[in-house]
N, C-alpha and C positions, 0 to 999 in steps of 0.2 A: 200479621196473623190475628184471626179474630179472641180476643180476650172475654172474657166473663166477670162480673166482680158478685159476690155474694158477703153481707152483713148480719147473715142467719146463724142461728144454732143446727146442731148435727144432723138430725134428721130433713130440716129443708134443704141444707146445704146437697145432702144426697138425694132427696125430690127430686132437687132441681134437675139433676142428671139426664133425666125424660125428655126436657126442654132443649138442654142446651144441646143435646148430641145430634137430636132433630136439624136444630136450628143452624148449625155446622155441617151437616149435609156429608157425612163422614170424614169429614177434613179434621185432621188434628188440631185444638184449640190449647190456650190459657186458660189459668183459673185464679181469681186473686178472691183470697181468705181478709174479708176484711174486721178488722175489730174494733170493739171499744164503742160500738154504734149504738146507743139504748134507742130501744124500740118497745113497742106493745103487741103481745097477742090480741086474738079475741075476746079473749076475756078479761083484758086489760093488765093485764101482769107484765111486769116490764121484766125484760130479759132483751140480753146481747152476746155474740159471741166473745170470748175471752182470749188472749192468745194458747194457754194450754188447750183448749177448744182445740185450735186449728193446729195446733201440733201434734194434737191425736187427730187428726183425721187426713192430716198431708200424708202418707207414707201411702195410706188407702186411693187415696185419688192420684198418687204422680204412679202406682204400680197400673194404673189404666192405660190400654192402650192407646186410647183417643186424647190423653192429654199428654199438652205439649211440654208444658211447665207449669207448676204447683206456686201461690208465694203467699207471704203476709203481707199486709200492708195496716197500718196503724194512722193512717192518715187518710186525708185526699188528695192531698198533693202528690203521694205515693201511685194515685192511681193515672194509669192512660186514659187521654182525653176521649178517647173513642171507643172505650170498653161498653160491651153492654152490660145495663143494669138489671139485673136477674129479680131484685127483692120490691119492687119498686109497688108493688099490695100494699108495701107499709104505710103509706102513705094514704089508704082507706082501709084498716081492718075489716073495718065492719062489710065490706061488698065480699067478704070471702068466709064468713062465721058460715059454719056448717058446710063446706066445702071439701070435699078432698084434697089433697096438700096437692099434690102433682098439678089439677088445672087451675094452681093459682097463678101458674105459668103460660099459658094459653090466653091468646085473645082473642074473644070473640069465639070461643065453643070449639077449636080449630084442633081436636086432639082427632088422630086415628084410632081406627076400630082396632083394639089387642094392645093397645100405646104400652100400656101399664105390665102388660104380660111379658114385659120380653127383660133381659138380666140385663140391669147397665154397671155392676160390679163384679169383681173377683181377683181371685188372691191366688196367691199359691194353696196347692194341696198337698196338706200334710201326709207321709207316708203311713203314716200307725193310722186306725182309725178307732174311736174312742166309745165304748159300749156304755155311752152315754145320752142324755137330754140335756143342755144346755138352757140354762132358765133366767129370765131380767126381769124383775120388776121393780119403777121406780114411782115415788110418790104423784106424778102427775099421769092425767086420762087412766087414772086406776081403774078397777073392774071391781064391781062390788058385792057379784060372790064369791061365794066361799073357797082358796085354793088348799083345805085343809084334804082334798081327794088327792092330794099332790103327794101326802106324807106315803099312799101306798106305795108311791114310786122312790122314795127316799133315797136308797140308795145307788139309783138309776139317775139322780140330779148333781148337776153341776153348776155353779152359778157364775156370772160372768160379769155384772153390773161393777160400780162401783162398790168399795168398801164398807159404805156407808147404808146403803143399799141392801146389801148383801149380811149386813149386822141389824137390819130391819126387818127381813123377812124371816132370818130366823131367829129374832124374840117373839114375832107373831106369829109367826105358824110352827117351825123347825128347825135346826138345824141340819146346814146341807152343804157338801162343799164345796169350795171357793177355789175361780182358777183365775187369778191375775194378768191381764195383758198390758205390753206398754203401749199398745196404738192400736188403731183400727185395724191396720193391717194382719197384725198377727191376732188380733180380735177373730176376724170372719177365716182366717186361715183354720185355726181353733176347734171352731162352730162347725162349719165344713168337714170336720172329723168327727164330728158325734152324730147322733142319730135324728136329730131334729133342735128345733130350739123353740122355747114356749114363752110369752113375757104379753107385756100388753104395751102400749103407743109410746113408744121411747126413740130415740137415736140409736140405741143397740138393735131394736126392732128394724129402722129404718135401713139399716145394713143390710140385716137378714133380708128383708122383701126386696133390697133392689140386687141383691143376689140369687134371689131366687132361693133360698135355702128350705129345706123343708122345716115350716114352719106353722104354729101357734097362735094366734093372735085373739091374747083374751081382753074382749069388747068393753068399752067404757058404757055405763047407761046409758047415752044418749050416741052410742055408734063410734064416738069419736070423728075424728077426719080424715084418719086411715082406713083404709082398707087392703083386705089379700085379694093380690091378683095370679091367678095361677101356682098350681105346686103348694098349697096351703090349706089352713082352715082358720073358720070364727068364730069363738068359741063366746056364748053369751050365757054361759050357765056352768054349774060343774058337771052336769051329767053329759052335753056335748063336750067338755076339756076332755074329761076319760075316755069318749069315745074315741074321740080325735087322736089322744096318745097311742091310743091301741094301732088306731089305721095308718099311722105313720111309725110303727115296729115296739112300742111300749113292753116289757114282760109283762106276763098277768103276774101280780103280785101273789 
């Protein structure tokens, strides 16, 4: 059965998802989480996945229907000799700086027309649904205006990020409250029950957009390397975030 192996953090890991189900041709595949691999973005920052990494985010990938089996691996002797190598960009960051995450996967231009439009995630749907906005924001591809238009929605926010995260945004902007998940899985189950979800280029994000969830996505200055494909918006300003809130069910404050 054809295997996958992936040495990314969260949100490539779920990128990848575009790729590999193509590449599979509908046939149920493997996935191997691999760790401990340091690597470089583009911007030269070194980052690797962790095993806590991949234990948040197995519960989310073996609940897919197209995979076979989920695993870790901490080695490479751990891995099968014939696995494909998903991350293998690494090996030239610099040919993908300013790239969209998704066709870092693609070779040679070979993506279809709507590739990106279509859900390659989902979860259970919770039964209550939550008269909420769901909100992430983490230190990195920040947006650098002002989410101070956020406080009209105050107590329409929920926050989802890490704790750390979430103890950040409200010394700098508000407080706002906090909902705890222990994995990805009940993460987008969650999210899925509120009314949208608003953040800028994280791994919480990367969820949301390869769910399809009705979602936010506020722009780094220079774009970032994400983008919303369908059921979404971009918000490069706060006078588009407010709009934005509104058209996907906000109260007027």
């Amino acid at each position: 059965m054809l295997t996958f192996k992936h040495a990314g953090r969260m949100g490539d890991i779920f990128y990848s998802l575009y790729y590999a189900t193509r590449y599979a041709q509908e046939q149920p595949f493997n996935y191997i989480l691999r760790t401990g691999v340091r690597a470089y973005d583009p911007s030269n920052r070194p980052h690797m996945m962790e095993r806590e990494d991949a234990l948040f985010m197995s519960p989310l990938l073996e609940y897919q229907p197209y995979l076979n089996s989920v695993s870790i691996a901490e080695s490479d002797s751990e891995l099968p000799f014939d696995c494909v190598v998903l991350d293998k960009f690494r090996s030239n960051m610099s040919s993908i700086i300013g790239k969209e995450i998704r066709t870092w996967y693609y070779e040679r231009g070979r993506i279809l027309e709507g590739e990106f439009a279509r859900k390659v995630l989902s979860a259970p749907v919770l039964p209550e649904r939550l008269d909420k906005f769901a909100v992430c924001f983490t230190p990195r591809y920040r947006q650098e205006f002002d989410l101070s238009v956020l406080r009209k929605y105050q107590d329409q926010l929920v926050f989802v990020g890490l704790p750390d995260e979430w103890r950040s945004f409200s010394a700098i902007y508000f407080p706002v409250e906090y909902h705890p998940v222990k994995d990805a899985l009940e993460l987008l189950s969650f999210v899925q029950s509120c009314r949208g979800f608003i953040g800028n280029v994280s791994g919480t994000f990367a969820i949301m957009e390869c769910a399809k969830v009705r979602r936010i996505l506020c722009l780094a200055p220079d774009g970032g390397n994400v983008r919303v494909y369908g059921n979404g918006f971009e918000a490069s300003n706060e006078n588009e975030l407010e709009a934005y809130i509104n058209q996907i069910g906000g109260n007027k404050p």
